[in-house]
Structures are given as C-alpha cells and as structure tokens.
LUMKOL-605848 format. One line per field, with one value per residue (C-alpha): residue number from 0; x, y, z. Coordinates in nm, 2 decimals. Example, Ala and Ser with C-alpha at 12.3 -4.5 7.8 and 13.67 -1.06 7.14 Angstrom:
dotor: c(0 | 1)
px: c(1.23 | 1.37)
py: c(-0.45 | -0.11)
pz: c(0.78 | 0.71)
//
This chain:
dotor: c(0 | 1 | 2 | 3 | 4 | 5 | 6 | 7 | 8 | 9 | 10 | 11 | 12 | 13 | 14 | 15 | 16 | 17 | 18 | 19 | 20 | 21 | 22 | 23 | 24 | 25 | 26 | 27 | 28 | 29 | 30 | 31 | 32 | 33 | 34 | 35 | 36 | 37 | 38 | 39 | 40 | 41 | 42 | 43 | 44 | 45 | 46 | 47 | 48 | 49 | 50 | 51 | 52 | 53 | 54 | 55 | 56 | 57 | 58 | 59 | 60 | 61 | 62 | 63 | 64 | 65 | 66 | 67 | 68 | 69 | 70 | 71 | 72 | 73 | 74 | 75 | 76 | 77 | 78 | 79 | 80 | 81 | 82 | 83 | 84 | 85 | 86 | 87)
px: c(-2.00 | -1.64 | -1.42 | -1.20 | -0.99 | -0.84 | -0.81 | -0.55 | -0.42 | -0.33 | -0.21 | 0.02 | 0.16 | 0.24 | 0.43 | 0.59 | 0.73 | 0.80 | 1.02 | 1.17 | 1.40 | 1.76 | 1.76 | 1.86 | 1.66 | 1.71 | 1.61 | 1.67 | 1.86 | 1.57 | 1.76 | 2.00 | 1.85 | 2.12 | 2.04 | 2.10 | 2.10 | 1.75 | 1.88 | 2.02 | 1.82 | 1.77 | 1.74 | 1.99 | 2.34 | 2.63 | 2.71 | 2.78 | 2.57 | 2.29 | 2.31 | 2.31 | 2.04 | 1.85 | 1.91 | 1.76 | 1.45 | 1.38 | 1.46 | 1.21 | 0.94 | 0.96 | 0.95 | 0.63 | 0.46 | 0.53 | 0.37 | 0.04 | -0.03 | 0.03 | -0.18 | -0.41 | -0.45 | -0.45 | -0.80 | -0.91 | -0.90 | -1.09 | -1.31 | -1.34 | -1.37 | -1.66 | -1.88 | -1.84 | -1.91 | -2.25 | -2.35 | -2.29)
py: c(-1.46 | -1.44 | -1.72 | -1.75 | -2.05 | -1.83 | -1.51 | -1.71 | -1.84 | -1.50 | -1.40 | -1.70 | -1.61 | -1.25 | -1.34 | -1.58 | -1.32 | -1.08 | -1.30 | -1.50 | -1.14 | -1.14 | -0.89 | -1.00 | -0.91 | -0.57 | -0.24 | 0.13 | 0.34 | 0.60 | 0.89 | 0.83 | 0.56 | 0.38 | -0.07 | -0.21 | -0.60 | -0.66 | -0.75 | -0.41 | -0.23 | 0.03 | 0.08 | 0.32 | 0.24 | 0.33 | 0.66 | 0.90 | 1.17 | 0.88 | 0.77 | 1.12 | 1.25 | 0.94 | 1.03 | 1.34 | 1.26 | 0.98 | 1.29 | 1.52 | 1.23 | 1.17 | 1.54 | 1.59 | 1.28 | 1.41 | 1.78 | 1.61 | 1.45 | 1.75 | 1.95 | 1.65 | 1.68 | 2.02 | 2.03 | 1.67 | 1.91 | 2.26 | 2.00 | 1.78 | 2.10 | 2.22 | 1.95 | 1.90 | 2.30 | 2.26 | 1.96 | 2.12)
pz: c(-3.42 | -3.33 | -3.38 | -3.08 | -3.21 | -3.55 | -3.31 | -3.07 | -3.36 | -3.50 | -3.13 | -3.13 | -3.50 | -3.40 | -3.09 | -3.26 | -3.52 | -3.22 | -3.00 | -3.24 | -3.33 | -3.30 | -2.99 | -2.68 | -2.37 | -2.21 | -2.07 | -2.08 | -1.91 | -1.75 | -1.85 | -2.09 | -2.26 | -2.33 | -2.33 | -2.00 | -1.85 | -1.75 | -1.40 | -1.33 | -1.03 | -1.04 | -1.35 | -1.53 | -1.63 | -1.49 | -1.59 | -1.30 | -1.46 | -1.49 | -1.11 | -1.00 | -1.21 | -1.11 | -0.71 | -0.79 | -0.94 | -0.62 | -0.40 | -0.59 | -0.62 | -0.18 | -0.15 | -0.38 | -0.21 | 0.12 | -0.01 | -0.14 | 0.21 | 0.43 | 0.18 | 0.15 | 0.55 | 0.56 | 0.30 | 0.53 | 0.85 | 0.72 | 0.54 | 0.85 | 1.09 | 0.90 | 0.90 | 1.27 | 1.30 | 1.16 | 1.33 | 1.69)
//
C-alpha cells in the first residue's frame, strides 16, 4: 500500500528546500530573457527591441487566429453544404 502521510512529508521537504533559495521572485523577459518584476505586464522588459519584437508576435498570433476561422468556416460550409445536398 502507499503510505500517503511519508509522501506529503517528502512533498513538504522538497518545497521547503525549493523556496527557502536566496532568489527573489521573478520572471522572464519572452524574448530576451532577461529577469523581470513579476508584476510587469506584459511580460518582457523594457528594451525597445523587446517591446517591438513582442508587438509583432501579438500581431502575427491575431492574424493566424483570424486565418484558422475563415478556413475553419470555409471547410464548416463545403462540409455543411454537402450533407444538406444529399439529404434533399
């Protein structure tokens, strides 16, 4: 059987040894990867090349999104249009 009480006890222990580092709580710059506060939102520093490279990728990720649901609808409507066809 598994003894629940000596696993949490080795959970605790581990956590313990993680938290109780010296390093303060923070992030990462997405594209640099450089620490950042933990407050900071979005999150990448301030570097211009940073911000701008980080404008970028939201741009790219809208325009993809948008891309899969018109190609989404487009298969929804031949698929759609065909089962009505051989029902009538």
């Amino acid at each position: 059987m598994v003894d629940v009480k000596k696993i949490k006890e080795n959970v605790s222990k581990v956590t313990k040894k993680i938290s109780g580092g010296k390093v303060a709580p923070h992030k990462h710059c997405r594209i640099c990867q450089k620490s950042i506060s933990p407050n900071s939102d979005p999150r990448v520093c301030k570097d211009k090349e940073c911000l701008t490279q980080n404008e970028r990728n939201n741009r790219n990720e809208k325009q993809m999104r948008i891309w899969m649901f018109i190609f989404f609808g487009i298969f929804a409507t031949i698929f759609l249009t065909s089962i009505f066809r051989q029902l009538i």
